[in-house]
C-alpha positions as CSV (number, residue, x, y, z in Angstrom):
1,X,-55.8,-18.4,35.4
2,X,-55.5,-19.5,31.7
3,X,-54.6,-16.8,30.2
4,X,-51.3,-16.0,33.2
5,X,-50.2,-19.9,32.2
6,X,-50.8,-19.5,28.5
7,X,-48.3,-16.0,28.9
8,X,-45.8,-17.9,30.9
9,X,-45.3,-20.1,28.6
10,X,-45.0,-17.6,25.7
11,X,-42.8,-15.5,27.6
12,X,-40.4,-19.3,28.3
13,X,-40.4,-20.2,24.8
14,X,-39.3,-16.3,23.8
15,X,-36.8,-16.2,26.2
16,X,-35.2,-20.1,25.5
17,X,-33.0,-18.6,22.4
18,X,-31.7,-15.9,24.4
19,X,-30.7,-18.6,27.1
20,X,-29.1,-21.2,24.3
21,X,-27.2,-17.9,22.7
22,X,-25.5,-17.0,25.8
23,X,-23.7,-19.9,26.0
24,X,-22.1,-19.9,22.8
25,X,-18.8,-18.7,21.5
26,X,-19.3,-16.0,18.6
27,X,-17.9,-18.1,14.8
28,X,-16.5,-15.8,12.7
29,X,-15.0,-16.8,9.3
30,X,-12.8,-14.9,6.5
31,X,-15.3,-14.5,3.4
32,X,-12.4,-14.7,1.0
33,X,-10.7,-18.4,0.0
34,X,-7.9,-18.0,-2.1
35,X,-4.4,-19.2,-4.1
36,X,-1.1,-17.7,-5.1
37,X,-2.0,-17.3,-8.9
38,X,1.0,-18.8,-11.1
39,X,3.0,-15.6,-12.6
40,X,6.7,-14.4,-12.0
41,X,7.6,-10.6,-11.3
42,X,11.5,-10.3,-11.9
43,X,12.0,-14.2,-11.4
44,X,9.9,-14.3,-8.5
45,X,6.9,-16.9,-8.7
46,X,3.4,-15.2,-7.3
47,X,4.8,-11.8,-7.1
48,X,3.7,-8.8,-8.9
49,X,5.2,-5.0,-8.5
50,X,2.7,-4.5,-6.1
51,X,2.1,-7.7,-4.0
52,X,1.4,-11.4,-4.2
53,X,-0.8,-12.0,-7.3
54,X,-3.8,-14.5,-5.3
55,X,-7.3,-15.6,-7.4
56,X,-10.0,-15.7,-5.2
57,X,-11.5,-19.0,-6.1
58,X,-15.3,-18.4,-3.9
59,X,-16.7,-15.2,-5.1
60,X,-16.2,-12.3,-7.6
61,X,-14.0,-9.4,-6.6
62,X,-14.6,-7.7,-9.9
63,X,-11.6,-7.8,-10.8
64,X,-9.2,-8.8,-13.6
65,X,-5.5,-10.0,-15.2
66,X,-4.5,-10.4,-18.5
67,X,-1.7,-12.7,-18.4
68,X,-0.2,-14.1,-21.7
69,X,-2.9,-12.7,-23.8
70,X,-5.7,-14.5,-21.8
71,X,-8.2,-12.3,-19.5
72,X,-8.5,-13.7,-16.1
73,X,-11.6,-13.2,-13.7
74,X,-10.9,-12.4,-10.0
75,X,-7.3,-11.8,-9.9
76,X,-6.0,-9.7,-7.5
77,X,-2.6,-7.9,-5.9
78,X,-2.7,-8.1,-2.1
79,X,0.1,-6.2,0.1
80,X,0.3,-8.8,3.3
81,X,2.0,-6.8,6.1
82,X,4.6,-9.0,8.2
83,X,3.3,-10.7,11.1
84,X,0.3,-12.4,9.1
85,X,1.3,-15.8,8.9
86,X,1.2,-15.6,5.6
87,X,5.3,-16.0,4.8
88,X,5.8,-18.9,7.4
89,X,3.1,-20.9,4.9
90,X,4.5,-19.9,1.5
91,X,7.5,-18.9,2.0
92,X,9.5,-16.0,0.4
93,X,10.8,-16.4,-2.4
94,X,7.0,-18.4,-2.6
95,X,7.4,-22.0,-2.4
96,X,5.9,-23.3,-6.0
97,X,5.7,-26.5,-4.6
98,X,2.9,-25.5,-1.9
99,X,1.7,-22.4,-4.0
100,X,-1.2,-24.4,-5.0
101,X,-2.4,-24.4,-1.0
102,X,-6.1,-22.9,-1.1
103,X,-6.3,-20.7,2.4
104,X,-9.0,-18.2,3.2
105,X,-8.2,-14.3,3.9
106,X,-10.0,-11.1,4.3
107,X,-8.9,-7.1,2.8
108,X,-9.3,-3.6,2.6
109,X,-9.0,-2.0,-0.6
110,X,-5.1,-0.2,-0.9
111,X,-5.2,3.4,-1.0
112,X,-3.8,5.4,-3.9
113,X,-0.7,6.2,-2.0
114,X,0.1,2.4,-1.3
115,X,0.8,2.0,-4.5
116,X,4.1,1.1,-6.3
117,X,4.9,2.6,-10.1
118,X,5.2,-0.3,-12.0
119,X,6.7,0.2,-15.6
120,X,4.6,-0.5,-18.6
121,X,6.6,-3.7,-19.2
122,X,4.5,-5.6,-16.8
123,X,0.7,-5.9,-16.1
124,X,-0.9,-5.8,-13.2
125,X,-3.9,-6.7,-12.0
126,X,-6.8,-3.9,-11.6
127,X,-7.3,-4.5,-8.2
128,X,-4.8,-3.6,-5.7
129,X,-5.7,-4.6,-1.5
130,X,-4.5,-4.8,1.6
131,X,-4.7,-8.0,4.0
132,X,-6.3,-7.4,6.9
133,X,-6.7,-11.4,8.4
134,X,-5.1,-14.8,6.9
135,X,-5.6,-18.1,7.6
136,X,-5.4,-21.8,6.3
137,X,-8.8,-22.5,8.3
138,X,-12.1,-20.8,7.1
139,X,-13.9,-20.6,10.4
140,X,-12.3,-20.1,14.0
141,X,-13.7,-18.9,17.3
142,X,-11.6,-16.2,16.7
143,X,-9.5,-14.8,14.2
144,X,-5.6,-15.4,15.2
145,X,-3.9,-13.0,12.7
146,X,-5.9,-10.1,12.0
147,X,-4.5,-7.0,11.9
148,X,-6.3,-3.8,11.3
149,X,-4.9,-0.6,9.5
């Protein structure tokens, strides 16, 4: 008799995190927080030849700029595809008076045939990626503007 009420209550306490789990909504957030880094392409501020110029300002991306003789850690060019949300924050032309707005994003690297030529007259940074999800908010119970390619 001990031993059948010692497994039932092994067997509850197992099965009380399945129970909890079930009645939560799934969090997910973007891994990337970011800002539009201050350089001009053509008289356009945050623009390169190939994208908006962001630093990612939580993690490395292993990437880099040299910008005005100075070598800049995690720089990166990221192609944002319309519909993300991202131009109704910023603005195009960008804004420079909100380019300093941190938000939080997420990206697939840009394949060779994505890429623009850009003449040797300007630098760009060496990593070039795609925006796959954008937001101002880190975590959501769901992610409003991804969009997969």
């Amino acid at each position: 008799m001990k031993n059948f009420k010692l497994s039932g209550w092994i067997l509850t306490l197992i099965y009380i995190p399945f129970l909890c789990s079930c009645e939560k909504d799934e969090i997910e957030c973007l891994p990337y927080e970011g800002e539009i880094f201050p350089v001009s392409y053509k008289g356009l501020f945050g623009m390169s030849c190939n994208g908006i110029v962001i630093k990612v300002t939580n993690t490395s991306v292993n990437s880099f700029f040299e910008w005005e003789g100075v070598r800049e850690e995690n720089i990166i060019t990221v192609r944002i595809p319309n519909g993300m949300g991202f131009e109704e924050v910023f603005g195009f032309p960008i804004d420079e008076n909100i380019a300093g707005q941190r938000f939080y994003f997420d990206f697939r690297e840009l394949l060779p045939e994505e890429f623009n030529v850009c003449t040797m007259e300007y630098a760009e940074p060496t990593k070039l990626v795609y925006m796959t999800d954008f937001s101002l908010i880190k975590c959501n119970g769901k992610q409003l503007n991804n969009i997969t390619q």
